[in-house]
Every structure is written in structure tokens, then in C-alpha cells.
C-alpha positions in Angstrom: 45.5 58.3 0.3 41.9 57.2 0.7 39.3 60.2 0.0 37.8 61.6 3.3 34.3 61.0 1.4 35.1 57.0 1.5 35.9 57.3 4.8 33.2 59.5 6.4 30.7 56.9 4.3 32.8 53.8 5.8 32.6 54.9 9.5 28.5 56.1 9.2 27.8 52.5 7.5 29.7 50.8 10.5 27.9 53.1 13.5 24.3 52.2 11.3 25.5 48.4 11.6 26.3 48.2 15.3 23.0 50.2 16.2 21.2 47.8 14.3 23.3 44.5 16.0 23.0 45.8 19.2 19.3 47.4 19.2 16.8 46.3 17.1 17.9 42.1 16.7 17.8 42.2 20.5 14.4 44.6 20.4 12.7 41.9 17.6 13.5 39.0 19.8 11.8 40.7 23.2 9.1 41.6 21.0 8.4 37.8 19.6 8.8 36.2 23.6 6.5 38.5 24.7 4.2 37.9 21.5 4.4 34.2 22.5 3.8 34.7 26.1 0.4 36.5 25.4 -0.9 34.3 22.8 -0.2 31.7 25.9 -2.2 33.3 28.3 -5.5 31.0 29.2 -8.1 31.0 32.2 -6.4 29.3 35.3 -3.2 31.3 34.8 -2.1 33.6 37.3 -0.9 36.8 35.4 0.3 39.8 36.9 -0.6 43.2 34.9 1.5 46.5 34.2 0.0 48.0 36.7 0.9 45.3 39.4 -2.4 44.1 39.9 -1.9 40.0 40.8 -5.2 37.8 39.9 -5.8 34.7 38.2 -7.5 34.8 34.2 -11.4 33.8 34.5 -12.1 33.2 30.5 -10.5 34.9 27.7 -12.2 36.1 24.6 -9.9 37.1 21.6 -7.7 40.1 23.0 -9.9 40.9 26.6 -9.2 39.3 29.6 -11.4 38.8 32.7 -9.2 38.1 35.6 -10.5 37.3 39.3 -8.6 39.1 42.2 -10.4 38.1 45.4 -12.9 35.1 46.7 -15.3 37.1 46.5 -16.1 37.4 42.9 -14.4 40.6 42.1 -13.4 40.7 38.7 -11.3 43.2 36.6 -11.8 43.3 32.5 -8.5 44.3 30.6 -6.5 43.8 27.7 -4.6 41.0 27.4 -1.6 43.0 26.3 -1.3 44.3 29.6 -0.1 41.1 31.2 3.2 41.6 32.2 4.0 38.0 33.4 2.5 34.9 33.9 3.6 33.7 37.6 1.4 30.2 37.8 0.7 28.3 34.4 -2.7 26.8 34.6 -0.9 23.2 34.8 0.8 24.2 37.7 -1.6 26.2 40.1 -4.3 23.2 39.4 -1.4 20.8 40.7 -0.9 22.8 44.1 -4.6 22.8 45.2 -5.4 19.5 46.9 -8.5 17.8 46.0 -11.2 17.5 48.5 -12.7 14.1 48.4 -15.7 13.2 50.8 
């Protein structure tokens, strides 16, 4: 008959594995896209913040953003780690605006 030690040890090491499998490896990999996705983040991209504010990156200088919201020049200065997503890739929102030619 095993000793209730061994298996008292045995069933703590096995709750400690499935935490980790199910937790943290899933946790580390969020944690790297999001990494990527704000090392991404250049002027012409249309980001949307934490806080739900929508506006479209101005210039960028190492982690601040400055991010235009209206036509009329009204800008908002922020961190870039409170970009929650990027809706419009720079590529992308410069391919929907048609070009004026005179």
C-alpha cells in the first residue's frame, strides 16, 4: 500500500502541472501577441485605446503616441501600451482614401 505521503505529493505535483498547462502557457502567449502588436503600431494606423477612444496614430516616439481624433487638429498624447487594437493598418486605410488628382 502506497504511503499517503507519496500520494498527497503525487496529486499536489499534478494540480501544480494543470494550473501551469492551462494558465500561464496560454497567459505567455497573449502576453507575446500583444507585445508584437504594440511594437507594430506606426503613424497612419487606426488604434483604438483602453479607454475606447478611436483615432488614428500621428507620429510615434519610442513608447508615446500622439493620436489624431477629429479634422480639426485635436490630438491626444498617450502611451502606447494603452492601445487596445489596431482596427486599420496603415497599408490598408491609405488604400481606401481615393486620390484627388486635378
Amino acid at each position: 500500500m502506497p504511503n499517503i505521503l507519496t500520494i498527497i505529493l503525487l496529486y499536489a505535483l499534478g494540480m501544480f502541472v494543470l494550473i501551469y498547462v492551462f494558465t500561464v502557457i496560454p497567459g505567455k502567449k497573449k502576453n507575446k501577441q500583444v507585445r508584437a502588436m504594440h511594437d507594430a503600431v506606426k503613424p497612419g494606423d487606426e488604434v483604438v485605446t483602453i479607454g475606447g477612444i478611436v483615432g488614428t496614430v500621428v507620429s510615434r516616439e519610442g513608447d508615446e503616441l500622439v493620436i489624431g481624433l477629429d479634422d480639426k487638429g485635436g490630438t491626444l498624447r498617450l502611451l502606447v501600451f494603452a492601445v487596445q487594437s489596431v482596427r486599420k493598418p496603415a497599408e490598408e486605410a491609405s488604400a481606401e482614401v481615393p486620390s484627388v488628382e486635378e
